[in-house]
C-alpha positions in Angstrom: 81.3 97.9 101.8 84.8 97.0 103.6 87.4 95.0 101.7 90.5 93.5 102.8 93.9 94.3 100.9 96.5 91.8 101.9 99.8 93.8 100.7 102.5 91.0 99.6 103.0 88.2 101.6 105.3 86.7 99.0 108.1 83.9 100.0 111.0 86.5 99.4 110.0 88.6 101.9 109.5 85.7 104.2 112.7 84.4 106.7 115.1 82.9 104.4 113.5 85.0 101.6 116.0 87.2 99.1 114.4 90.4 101.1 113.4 88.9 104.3 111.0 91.4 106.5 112.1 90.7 110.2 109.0 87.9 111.6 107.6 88.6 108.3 105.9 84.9 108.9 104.4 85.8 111.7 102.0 87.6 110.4 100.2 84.8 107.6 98.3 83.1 110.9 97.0 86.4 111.6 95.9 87.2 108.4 93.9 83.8 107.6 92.2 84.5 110.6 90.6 87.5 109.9 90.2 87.0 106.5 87.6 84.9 107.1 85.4 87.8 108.2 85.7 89.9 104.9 83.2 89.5 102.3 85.6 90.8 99.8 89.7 89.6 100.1 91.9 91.5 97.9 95.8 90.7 97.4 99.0 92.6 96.0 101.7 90.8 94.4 105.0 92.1 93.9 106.0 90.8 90.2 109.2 92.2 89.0 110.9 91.7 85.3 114.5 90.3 85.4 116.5 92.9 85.7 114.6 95.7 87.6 115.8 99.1 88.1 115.2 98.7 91.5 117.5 96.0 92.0 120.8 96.8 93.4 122.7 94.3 90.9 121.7 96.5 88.1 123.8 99.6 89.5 127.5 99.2 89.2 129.0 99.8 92.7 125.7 99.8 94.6 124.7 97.3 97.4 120.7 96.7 98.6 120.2 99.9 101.1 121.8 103.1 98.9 119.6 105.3 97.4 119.6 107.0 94.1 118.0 108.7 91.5 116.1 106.5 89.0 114.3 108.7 86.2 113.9 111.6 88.8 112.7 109.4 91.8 114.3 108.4 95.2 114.9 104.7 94.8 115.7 102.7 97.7 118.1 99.6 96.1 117.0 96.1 96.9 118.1 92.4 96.4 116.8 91.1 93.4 113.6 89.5 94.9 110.1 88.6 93.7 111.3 88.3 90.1 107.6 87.0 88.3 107.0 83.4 87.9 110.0 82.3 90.6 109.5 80.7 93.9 110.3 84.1 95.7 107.3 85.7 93.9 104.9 83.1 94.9 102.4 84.1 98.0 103.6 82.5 101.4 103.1 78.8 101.4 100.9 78.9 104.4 98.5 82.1 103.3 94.9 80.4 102.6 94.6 81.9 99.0 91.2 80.3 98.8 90.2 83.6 100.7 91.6 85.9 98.0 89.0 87.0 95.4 91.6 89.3 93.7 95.2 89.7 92.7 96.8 92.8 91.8 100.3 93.0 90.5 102.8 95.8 90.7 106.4 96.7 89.8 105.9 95.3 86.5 107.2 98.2 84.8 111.2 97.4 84.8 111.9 101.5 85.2 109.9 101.9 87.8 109.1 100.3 91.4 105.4 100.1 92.9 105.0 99.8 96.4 101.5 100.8 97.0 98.7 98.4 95.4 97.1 101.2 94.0 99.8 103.0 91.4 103.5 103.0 90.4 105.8 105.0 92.4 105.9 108.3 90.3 102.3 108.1 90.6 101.8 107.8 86.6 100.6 104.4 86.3 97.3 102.7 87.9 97.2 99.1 88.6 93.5 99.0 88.5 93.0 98.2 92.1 91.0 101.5 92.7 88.7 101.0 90.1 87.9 97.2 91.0 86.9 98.4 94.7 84.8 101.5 93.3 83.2 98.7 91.1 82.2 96.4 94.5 81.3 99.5 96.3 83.9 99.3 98.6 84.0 102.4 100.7 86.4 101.1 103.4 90.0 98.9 103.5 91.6 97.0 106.6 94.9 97.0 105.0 97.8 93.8 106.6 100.9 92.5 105.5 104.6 93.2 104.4 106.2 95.6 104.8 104.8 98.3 107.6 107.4 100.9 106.4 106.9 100.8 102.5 104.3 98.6 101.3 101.9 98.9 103.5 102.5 102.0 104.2 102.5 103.5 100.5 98.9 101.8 99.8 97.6 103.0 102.8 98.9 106.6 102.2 97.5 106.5 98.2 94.1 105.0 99.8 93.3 107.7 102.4 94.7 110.2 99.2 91.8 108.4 97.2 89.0 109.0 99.9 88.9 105.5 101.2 88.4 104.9 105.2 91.5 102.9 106.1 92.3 100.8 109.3 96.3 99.2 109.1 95.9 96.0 111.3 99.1 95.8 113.6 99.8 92.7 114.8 99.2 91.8 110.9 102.0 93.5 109.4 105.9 93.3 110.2 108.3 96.3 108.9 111.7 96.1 106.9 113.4 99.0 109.7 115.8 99.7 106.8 116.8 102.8 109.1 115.7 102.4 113.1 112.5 103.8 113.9 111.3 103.2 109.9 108.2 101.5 111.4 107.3 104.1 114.1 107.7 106.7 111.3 105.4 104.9 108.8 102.8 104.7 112.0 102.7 108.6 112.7 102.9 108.9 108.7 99.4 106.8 108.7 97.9 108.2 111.8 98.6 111.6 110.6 97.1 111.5 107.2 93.7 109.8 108.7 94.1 106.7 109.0 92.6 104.2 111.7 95.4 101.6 113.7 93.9 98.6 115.3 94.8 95.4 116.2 93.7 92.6 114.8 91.3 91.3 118.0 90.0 95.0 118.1 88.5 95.1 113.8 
């Protein structure tokens, strides 16, 4: 059993968006069309309290792109963005929900982030997306959306870790390039650790 997992294609990280992902639009055409060919259409949502740690406004004298320690991880600083229940937080406008069967929410913890769909950064904290893909019998993940280089990236990383078979779809996923050559990095990262890179006309 394959399942999609369309990894937060959420208004902020759109053009215009509090933490806008470079062309991050570009890929919601791509992603309706081959959602349409997955029996089984899974979708993360950033969904931050007020006030997250991992916001840079929280940290006196810190601006979105330093890095510190929060509780004993790395944490990138960020705009506030994809605060729960705001516009920001909301999937893209012109994403065809209808296809999505499933919505997983993350970062909801205020002392901790979550980019991968699958647990908490420190890796304490499940969001239950595991166990609602064991429970379809999903086997395999094509994984798409925002952003290449932490994202998508750290749910593809903690799928391969949980013995899924994992293709990242290209041409359906844009990267943040925080630091030049993020994106290539977060591609040999994938390739490297077993995972399958297509694009989207190739699935």
């Amino acid at each position: 059993m394959e399942a999609l997992i369309i990894v937060d294609v959420q208004n902020d990280f759109l053009p215009g968006g509090a933490l806008a992902v470079p062309e991050g639009d570009a890929v919601v055409p791509v992603i309706n069309r081959i959602a349409r060919e997955f029996d089984l259409v899974v979708a993360t949502q950033d969904w931050h309290p007020a006030g997250h740690e991992s916001f840079a406004s929280q940290h006196a004298g810190k601006s979105p792109g330093d890095v510190i320690d929060l509780h004993g991880l790395q944490q990138v600083l960020w705009p506030d963005h994809c605060v729960e229940h705001t516009p920001g937080a909301s999937f893209a406008a012109g994403l065809d929900v209808a296809l999505v069967h499933h919505v997983v929410r993350k970062g909801t913890d205020r002392s901790v982030d979550s980019y991968s769909g699958f647990f908490d950064n420190g890796h304490q904290n499940a969001t239950g997306l595991e166990q609602y893909l064991r429970d379809r019998g999903v086997n395999r993940v094509v994984v798409c959306g925002l952003a290449t280089d932490y994202c998508v990236k750290f749910t593809i990383l903690d799928a391969l870790q949980l013995g899924f078979e994992v293709t990242l779809v290209r041409d359906a996923t844009r990267g943040v390039n925080l630091q030049e050559g993020d994106v290539d990095r977060a591609l040999e990262q994938i390739y490297a650790a077993g995972g399958t890179i297509l694009e989207s006309r190739d699935l």
